[in-house]
DSSP file (Angstrom, degrees, kcal/mol; ACC not computed):
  #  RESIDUE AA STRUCTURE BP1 BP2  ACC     N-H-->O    O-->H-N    N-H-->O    O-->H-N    TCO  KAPPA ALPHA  PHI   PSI    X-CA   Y-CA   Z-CA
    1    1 A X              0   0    0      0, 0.0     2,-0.5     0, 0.0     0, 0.0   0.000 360.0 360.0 360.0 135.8    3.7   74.8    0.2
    2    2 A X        -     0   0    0      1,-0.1     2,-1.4     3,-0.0     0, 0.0  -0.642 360.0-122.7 -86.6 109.9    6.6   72.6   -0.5
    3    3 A X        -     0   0    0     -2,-0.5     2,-2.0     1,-0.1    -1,-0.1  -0.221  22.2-120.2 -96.2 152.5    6.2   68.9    0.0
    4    4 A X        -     0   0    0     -2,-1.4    -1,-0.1     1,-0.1    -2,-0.0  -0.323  26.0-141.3 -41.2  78.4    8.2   67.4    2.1
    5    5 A X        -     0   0    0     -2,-2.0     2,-0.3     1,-0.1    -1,-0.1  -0.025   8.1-146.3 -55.9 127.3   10.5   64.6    0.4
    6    6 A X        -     0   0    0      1,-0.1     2,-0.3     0, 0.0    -1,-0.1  -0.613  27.4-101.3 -96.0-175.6   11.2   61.5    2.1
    7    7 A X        -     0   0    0     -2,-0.3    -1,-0.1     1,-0.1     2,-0.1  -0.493  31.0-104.6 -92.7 147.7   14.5   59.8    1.6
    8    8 A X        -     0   0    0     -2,-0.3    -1,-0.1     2,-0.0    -3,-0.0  -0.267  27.6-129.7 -62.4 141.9   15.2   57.3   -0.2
    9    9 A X        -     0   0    0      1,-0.1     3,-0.1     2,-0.1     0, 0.0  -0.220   3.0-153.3 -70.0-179.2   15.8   53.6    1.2
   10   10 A X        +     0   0    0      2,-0.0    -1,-0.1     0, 0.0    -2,-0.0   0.333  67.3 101.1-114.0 -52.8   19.0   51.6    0.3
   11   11 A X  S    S-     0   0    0      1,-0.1     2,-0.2     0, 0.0    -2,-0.1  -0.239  74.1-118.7 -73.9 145.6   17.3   48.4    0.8
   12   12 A X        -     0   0    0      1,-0.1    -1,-0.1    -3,-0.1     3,-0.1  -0.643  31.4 -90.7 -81.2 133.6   16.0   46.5   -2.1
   13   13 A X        -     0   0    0     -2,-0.2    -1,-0.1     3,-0.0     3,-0.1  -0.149  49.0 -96.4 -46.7 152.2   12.6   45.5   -2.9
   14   14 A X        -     0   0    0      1,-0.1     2,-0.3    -3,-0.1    -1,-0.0  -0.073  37.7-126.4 -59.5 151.7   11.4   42.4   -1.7
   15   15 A X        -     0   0    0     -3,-0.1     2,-0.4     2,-0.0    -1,-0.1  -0.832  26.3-146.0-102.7 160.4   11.9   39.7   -4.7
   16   16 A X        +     0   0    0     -2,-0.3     2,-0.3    -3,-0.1    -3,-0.0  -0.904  31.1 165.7-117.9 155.0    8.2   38.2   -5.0
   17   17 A X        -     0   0    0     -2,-0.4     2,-0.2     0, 0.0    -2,-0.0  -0.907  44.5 -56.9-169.9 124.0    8.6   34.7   -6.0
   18   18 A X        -     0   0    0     -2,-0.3     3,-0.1     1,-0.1    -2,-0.0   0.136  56.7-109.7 -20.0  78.9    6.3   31.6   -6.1
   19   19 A X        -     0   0    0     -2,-0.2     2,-0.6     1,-0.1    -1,-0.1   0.349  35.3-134.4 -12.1 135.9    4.5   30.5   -2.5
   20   20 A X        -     0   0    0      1,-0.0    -1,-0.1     0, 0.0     6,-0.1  -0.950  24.8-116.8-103.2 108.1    6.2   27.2   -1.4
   21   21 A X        -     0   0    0     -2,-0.6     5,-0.1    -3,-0.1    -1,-0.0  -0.004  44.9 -63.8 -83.6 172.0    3.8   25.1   -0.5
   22   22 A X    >>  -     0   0    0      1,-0.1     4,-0.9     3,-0.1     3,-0.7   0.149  43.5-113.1 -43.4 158.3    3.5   23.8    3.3
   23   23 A X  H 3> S+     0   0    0      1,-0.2     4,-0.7     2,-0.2    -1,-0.1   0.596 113.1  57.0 -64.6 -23.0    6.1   21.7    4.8
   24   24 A X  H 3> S+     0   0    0      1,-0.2     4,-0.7     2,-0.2    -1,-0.2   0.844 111.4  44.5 -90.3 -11.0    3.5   18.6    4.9
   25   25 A X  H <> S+     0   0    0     -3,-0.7     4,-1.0     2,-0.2    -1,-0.2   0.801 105.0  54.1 -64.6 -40.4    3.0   18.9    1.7
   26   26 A X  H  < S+     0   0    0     -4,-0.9    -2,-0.2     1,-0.2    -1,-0.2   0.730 113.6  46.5 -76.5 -35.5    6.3   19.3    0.6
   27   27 A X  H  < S+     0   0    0     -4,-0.7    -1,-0.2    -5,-0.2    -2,-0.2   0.910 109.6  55.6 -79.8 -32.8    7.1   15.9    2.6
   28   28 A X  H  < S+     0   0    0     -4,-0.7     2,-0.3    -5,-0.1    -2,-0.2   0.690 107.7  60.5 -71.0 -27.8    3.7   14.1    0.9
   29   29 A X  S  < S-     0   0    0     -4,-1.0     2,-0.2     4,-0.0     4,-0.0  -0.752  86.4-124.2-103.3 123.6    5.2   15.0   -2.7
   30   30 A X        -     0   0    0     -2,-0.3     4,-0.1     1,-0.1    -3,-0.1  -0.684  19.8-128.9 -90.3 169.3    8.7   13.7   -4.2
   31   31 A X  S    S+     0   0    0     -2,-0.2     2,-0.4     2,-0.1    -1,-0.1   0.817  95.4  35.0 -71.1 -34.9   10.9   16.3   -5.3
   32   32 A X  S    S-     0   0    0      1,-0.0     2,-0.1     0, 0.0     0, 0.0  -0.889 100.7-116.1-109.4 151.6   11.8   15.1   -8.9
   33   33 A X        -     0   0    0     -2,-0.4     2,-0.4    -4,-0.0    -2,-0.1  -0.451  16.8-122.9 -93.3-172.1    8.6   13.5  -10.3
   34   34 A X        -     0   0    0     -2,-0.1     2,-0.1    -4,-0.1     3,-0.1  -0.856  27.5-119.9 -98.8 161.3    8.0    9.8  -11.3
   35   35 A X        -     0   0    0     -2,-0.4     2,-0.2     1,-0.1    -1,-0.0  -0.317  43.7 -79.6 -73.4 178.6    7.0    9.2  -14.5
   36   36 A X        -     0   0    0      1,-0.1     2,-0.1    -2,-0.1    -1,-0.1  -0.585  57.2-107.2 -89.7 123.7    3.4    7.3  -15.1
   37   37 A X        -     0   0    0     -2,-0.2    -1,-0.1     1,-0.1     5,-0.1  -0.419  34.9-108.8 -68.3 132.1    3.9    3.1  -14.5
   38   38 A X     >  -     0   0    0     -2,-0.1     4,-2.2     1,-0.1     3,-0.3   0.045  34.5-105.2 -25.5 140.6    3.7    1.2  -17.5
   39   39 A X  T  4 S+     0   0    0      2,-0.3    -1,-0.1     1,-0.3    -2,-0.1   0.584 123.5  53.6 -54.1 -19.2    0.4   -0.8  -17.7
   40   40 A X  T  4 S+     0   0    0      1,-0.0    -1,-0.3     3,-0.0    -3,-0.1   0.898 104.5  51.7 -64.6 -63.0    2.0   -3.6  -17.0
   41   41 A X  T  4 S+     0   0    0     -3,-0.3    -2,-0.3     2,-0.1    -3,-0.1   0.643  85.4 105.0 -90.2 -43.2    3.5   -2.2  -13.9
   42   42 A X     <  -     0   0    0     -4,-2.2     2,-0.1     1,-0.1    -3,-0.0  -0.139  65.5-133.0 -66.4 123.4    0.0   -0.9  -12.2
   43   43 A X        -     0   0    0      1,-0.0     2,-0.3     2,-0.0    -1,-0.1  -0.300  15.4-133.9 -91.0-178.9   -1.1   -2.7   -9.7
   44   44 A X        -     0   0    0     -2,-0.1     2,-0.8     1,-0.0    -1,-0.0  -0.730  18.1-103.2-115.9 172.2   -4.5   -3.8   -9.2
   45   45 A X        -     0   0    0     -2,-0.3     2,-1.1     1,-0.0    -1,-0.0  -0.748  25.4-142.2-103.0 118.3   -7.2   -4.0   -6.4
   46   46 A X        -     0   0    0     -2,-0.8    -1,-0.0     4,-0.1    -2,-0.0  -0.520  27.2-157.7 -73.8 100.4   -7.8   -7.4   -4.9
   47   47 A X     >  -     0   0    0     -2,-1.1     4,-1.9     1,-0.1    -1,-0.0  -0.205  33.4 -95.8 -65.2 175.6  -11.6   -7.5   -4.3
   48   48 A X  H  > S+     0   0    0      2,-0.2     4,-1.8     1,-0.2    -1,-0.1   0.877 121.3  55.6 -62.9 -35.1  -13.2   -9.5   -2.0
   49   49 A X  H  > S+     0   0    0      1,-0.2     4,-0.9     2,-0.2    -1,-0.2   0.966 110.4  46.5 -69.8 -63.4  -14.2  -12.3   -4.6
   50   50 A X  H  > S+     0   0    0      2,-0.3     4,-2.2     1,-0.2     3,-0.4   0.781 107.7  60.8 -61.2 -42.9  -10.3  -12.9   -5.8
   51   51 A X  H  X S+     0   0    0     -4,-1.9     4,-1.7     1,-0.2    -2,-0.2   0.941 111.2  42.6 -16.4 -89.2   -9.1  -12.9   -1.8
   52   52 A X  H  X S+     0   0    0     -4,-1.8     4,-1.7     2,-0.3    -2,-0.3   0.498 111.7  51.1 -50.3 -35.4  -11.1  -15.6   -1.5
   53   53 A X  H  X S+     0   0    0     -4,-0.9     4,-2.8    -3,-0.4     5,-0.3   0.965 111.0  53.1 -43.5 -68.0  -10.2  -17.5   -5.0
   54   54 A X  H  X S+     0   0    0     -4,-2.2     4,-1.5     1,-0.2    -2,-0.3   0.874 109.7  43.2 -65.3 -33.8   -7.1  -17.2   -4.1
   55   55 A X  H  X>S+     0   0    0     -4,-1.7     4,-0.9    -5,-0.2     5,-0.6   0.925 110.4  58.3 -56.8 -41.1   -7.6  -18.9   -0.2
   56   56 A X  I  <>S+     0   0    0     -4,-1.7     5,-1.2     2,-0.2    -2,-0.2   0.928 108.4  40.7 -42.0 -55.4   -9.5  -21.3   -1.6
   57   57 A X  I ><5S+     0   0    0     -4,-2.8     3,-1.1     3,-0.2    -1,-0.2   0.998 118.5  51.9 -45.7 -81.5   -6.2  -22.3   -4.1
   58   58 A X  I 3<5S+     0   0    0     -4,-1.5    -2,-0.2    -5,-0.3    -3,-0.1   0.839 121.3  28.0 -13.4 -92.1   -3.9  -21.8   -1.1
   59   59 A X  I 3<5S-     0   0    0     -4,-0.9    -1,-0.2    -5,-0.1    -2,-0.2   0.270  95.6-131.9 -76.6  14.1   -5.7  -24.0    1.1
   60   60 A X  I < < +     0   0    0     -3,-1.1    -3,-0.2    -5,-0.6    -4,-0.1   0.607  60.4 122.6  72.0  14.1   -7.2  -26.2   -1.0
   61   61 A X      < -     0   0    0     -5,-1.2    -1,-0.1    -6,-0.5     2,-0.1  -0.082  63.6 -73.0-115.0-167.0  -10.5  -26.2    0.2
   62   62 A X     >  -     0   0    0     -3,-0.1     4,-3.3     1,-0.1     5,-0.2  -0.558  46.1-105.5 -91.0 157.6  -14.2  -25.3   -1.4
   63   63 A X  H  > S+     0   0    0      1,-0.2     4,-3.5     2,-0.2    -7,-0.1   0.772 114.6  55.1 -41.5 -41.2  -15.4  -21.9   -2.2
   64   64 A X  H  > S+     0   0    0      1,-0.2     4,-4.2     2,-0.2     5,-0.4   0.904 112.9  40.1 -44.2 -59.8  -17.7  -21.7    0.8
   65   65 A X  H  > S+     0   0    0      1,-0.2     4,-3.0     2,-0.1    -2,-0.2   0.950 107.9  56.4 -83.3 -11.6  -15.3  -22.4    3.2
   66   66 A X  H  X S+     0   0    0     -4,-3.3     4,-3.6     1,-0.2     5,-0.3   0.965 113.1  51.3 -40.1 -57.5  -12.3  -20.4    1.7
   67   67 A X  H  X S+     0   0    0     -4,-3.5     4,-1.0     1,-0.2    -1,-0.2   0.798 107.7  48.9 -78.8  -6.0  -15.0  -17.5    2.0
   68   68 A X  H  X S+     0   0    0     -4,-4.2     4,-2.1     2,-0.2    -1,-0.2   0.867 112.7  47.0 -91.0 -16.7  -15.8  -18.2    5.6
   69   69 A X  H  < S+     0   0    0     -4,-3.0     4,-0.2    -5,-0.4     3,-0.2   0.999 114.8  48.4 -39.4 -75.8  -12.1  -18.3    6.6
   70   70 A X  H  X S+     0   0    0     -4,-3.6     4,-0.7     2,-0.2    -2,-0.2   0.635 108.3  49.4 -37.1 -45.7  -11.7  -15.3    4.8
   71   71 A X  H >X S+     0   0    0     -4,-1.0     4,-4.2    -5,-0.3     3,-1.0   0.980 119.3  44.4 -63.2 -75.1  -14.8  -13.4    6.3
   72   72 A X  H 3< S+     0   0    0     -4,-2.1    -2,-0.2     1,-0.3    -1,-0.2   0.296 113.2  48.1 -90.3  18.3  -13.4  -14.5    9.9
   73   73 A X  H 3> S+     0   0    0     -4,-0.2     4,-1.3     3,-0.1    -1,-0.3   0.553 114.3  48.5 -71.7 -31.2   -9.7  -13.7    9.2
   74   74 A X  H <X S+     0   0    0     -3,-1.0     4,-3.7    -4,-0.7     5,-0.2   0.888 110.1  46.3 -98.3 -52.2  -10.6  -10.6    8.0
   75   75 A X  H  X S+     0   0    0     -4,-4.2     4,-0.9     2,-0.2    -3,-0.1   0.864 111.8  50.3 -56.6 -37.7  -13.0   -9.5   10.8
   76   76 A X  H >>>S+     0   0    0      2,-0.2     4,-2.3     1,-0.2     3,-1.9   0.988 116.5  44.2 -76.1 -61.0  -10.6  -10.5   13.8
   77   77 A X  H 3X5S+     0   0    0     -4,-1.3     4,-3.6     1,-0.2    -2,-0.2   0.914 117.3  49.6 -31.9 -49.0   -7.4   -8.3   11.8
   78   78 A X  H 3<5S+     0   0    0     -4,-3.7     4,-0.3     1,-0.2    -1,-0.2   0.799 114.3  38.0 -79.6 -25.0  -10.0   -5.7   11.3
   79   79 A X  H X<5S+     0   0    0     -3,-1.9     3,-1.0    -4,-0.9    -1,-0.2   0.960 109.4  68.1 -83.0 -44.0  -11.4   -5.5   15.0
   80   80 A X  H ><>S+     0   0    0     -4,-2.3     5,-1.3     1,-0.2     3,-1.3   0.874 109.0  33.4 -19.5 -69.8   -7.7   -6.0   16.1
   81   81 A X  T 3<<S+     0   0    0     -4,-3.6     3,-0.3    -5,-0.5    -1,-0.2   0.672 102.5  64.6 -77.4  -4.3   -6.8   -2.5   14.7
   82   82 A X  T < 5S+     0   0    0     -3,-1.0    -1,-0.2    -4,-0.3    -2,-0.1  -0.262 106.5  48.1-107.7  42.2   -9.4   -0.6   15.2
   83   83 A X  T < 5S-     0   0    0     -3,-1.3    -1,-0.2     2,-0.2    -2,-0.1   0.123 117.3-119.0-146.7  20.6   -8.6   -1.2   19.3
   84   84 A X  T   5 +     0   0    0     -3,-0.3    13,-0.5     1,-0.2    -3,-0.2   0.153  60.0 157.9  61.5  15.5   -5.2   -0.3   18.0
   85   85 A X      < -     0   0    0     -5,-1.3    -2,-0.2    11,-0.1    -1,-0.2  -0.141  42.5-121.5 -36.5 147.0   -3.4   -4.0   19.2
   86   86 A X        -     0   0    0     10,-0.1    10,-0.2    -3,-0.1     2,-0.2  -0.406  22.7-146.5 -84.5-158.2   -0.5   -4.6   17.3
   87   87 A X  E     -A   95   0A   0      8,-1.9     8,-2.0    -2,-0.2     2,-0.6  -0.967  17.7-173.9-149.4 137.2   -0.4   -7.5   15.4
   88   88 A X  E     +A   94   0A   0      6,-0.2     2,-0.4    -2,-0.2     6,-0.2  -0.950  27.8 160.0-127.7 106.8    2.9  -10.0   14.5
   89   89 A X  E  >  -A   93   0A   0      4,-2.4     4,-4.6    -2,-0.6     2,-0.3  -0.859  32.7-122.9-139.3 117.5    1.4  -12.4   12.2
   90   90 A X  T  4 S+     0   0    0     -2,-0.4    -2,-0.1     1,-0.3    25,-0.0  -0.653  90.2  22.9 -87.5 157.0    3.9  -14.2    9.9
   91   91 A X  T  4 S+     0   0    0     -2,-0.3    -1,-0.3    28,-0.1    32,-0.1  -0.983 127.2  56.9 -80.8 -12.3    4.4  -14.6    6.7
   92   92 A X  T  4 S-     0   0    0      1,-0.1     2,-0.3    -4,-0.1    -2,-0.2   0.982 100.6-140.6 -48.9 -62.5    2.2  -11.0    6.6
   93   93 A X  E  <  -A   89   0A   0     -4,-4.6    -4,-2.4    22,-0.1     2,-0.8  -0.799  37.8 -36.4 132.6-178.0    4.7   -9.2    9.0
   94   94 A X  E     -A   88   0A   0     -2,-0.3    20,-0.9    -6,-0.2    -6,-0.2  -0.590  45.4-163.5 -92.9 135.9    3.8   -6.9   11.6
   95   95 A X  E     +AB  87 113A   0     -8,-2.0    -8,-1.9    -2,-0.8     2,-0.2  -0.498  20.1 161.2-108.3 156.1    1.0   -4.5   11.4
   96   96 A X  E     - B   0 112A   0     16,-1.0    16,-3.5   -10,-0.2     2,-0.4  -0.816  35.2-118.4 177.9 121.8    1.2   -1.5   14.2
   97   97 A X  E     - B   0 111A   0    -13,-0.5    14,-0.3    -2,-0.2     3,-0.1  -0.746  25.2-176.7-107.4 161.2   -0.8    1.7   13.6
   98   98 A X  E     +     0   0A   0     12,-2.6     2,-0.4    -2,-0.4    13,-0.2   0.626  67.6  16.3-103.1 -41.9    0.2    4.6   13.3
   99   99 A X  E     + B   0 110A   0     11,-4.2    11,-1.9     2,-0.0     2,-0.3  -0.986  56.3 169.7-131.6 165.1   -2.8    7.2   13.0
  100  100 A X        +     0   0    0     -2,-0.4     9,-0.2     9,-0.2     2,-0.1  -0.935  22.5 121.5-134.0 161.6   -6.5    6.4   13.9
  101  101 A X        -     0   0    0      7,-0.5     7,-0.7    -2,-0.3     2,-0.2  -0.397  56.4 -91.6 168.1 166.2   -9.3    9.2   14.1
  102  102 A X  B     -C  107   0B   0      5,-0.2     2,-0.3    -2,-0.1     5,-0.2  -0.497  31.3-179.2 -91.0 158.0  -12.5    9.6   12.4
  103  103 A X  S    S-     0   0    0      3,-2.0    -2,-0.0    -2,-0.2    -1,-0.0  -0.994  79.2 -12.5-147.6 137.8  -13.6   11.4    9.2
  104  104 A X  S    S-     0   0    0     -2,-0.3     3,-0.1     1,-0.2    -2,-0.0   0.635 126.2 -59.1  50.7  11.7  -16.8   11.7    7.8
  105  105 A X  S    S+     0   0    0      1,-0.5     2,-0.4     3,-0.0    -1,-0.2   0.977 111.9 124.4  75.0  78.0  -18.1    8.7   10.4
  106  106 A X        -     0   0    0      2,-0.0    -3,-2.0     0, 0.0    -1,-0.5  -0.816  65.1-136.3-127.7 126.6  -15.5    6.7    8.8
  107  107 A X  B     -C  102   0B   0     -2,-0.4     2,-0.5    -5,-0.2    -5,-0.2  -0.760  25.5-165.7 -86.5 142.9  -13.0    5.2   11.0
  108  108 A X        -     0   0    0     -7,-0.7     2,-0.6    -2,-0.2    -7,-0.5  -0.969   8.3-175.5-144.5 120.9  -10.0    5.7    9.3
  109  109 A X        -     0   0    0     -2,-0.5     2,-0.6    -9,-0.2    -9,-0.2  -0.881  13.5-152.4-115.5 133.9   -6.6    3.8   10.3
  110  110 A X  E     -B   99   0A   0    -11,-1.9   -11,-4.2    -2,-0.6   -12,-2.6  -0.967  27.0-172.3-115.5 121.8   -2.7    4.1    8.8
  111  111 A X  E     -B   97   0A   0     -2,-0.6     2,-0.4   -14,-0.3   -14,-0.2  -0.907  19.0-148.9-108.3 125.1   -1.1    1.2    9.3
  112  112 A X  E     -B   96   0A   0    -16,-3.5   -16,-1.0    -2,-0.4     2,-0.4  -0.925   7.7-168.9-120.5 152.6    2.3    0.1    8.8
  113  113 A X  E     -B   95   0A   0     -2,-0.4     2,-0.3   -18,-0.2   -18,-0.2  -0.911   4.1-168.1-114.4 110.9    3.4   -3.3    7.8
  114  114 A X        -     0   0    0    -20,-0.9     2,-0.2    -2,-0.4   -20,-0.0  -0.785   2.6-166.2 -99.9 167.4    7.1   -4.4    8.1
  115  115 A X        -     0   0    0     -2,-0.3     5,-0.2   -22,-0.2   -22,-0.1  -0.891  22.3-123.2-159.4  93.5    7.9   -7.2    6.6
  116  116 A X     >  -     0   0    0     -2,-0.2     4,-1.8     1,-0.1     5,-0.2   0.109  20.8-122.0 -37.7 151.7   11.3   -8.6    7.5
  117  117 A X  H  > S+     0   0    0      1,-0.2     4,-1.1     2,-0.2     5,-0.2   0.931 115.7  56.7 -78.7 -25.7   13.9   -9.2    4.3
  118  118 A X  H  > S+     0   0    0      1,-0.2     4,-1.5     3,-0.1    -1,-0.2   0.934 103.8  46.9 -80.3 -12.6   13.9  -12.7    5.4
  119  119 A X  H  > S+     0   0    0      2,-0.2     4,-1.0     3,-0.2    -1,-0.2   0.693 112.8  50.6 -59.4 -26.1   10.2  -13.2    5.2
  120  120 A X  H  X S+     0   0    0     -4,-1.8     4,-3.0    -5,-0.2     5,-0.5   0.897 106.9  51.5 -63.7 -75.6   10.0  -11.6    1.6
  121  121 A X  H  X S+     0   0    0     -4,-1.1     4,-1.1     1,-0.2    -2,-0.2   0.607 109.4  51.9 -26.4 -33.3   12.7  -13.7    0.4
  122  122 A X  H >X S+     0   0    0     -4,-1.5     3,-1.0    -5,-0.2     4,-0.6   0.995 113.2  48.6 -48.5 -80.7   10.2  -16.7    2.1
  123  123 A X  H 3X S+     0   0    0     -4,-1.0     4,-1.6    -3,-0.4     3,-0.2   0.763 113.2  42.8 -60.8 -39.8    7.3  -15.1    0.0
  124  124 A X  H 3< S+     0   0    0     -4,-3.0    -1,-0.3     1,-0.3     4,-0.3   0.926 109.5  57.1-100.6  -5.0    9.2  -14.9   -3.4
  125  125 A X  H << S+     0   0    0     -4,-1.1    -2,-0.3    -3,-1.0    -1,-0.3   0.654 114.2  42.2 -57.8 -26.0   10.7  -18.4   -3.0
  126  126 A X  H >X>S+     0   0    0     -4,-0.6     4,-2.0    -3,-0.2     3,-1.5   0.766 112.9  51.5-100.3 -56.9    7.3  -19.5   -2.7
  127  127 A X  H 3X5S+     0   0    0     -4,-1.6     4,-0.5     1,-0.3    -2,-0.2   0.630 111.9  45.4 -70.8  -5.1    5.9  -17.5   -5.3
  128  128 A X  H 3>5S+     0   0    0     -4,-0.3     4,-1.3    -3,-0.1    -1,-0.3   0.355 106.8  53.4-121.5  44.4    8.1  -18.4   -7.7
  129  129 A X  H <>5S+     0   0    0     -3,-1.5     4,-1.2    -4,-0.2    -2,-0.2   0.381 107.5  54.0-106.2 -11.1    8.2  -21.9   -7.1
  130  130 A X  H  X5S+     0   0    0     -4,-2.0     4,-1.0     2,-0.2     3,-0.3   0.806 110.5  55.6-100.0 -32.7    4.1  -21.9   -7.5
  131  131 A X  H >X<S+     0   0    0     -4,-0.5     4,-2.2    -5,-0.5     3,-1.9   0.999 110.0  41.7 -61.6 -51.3    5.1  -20.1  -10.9
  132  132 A X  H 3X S+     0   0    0     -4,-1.3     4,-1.0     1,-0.3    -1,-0.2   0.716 109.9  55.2 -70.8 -14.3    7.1  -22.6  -11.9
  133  133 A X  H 3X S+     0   0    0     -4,-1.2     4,-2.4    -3,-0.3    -1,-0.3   0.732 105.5  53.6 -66.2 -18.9    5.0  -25.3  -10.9
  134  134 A X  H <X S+     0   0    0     -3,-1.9     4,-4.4    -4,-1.0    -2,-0.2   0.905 107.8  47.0 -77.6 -79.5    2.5  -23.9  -12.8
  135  135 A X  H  X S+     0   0    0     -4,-2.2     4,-1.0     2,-0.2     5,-0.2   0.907 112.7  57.9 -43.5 -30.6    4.9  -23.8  -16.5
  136  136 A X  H  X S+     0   0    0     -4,-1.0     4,-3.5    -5,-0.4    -2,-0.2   0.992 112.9  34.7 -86.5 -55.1    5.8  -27.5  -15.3
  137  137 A X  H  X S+     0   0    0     -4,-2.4     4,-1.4     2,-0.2    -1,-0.2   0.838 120.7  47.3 -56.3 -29.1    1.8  -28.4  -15.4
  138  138 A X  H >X S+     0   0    0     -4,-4.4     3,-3.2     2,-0.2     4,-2.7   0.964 115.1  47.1 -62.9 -78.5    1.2  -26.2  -18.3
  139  139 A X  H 3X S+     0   0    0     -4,-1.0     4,-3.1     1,-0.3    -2,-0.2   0.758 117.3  47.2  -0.1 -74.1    4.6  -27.9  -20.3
  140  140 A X  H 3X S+     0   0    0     -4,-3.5     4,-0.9     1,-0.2    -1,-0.3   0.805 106.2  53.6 -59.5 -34.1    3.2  -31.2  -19.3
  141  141 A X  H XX S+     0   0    0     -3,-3.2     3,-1.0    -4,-1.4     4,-0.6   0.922 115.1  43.8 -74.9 -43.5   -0.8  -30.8  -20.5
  142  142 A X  H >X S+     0   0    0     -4,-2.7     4,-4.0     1,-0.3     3,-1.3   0.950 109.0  54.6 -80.4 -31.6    0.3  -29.9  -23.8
  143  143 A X  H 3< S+     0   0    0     -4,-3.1    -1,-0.3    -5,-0.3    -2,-0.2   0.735 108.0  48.9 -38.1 -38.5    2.8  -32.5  -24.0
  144  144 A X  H << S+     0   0    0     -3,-1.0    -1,-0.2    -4,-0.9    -2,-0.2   0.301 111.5  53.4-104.2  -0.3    0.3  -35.1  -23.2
  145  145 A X  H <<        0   0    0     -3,-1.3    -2,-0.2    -4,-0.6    -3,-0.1   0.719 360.0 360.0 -96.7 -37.5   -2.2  -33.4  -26.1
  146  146 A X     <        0   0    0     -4,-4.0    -2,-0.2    -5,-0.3    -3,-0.1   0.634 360.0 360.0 -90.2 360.0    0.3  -33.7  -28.5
């Protein structure tokens, strides 16, 4: 018995080529990468104890109360968003979320911040007018040793 040959196709094999990963990924990812920030350049995480140093400096006040400011600034922002208000509180900007839902019993919120250009420009006029006050006092202490 003779078998039966089938005919050949025309069409070309499929080319197989490297799965592209999902479209949310692909949005989550940049296209070229970046290279790794300088040490210098990496920012750091403000714990609670440096928040507070730093009201304390700001407002001039003792450690205690810096940290009870801080404690009840923190709590009203924090309750605010998790009952999804927005919030327009300058010089911060406006906070407005974007996702809520729970994970692991974790309430988990993404929050976006604008910040208007004239309100940075506020923020680094300030900031570098506290650097410079800063070189003026340094300038002067050593001046006054020597």
């Amino acid at each position: 018995m003779a078998k039966s040959q089938k005919p050949k196709s025309t069409r070309k094999p499929p080319v197989t080529t490297p799965e592209a990963p999902p479209a949310s990924a692909a949005t989550l990812t940049p296209s070229a990468p970046h290279p790794a920030p300088e040490p210098s350049e990496a920012k750091a995480l403000v714990r609670k104890r440096s928040f507070v140093d730093r009201v304390m400096v700001e407002a001039g006040v003792k450690r205690g109360e810096a940290k009870a400011m801080s404690e009840a600034v923190l709590k009203v922002l924090g309750e605010a968003l998790s009952e999804g208000e927005e919030l327009s509180i300058p010089p911060l900007g406006k906070l407005k979320i974007n996702r809520q839902f729970e994970k692991n019993g974790d309430e988990i919120l993404v929050v976006k911040l604008r910040r208007p250009s004239g309100m940075l420009e506020a923020v680094a006029a300030e900031a570098d007018g506290a650097a410079q006050a800063e070189d003026d006092a340094l300038e002067s202490e050593v001046e006054n040793r020597g």
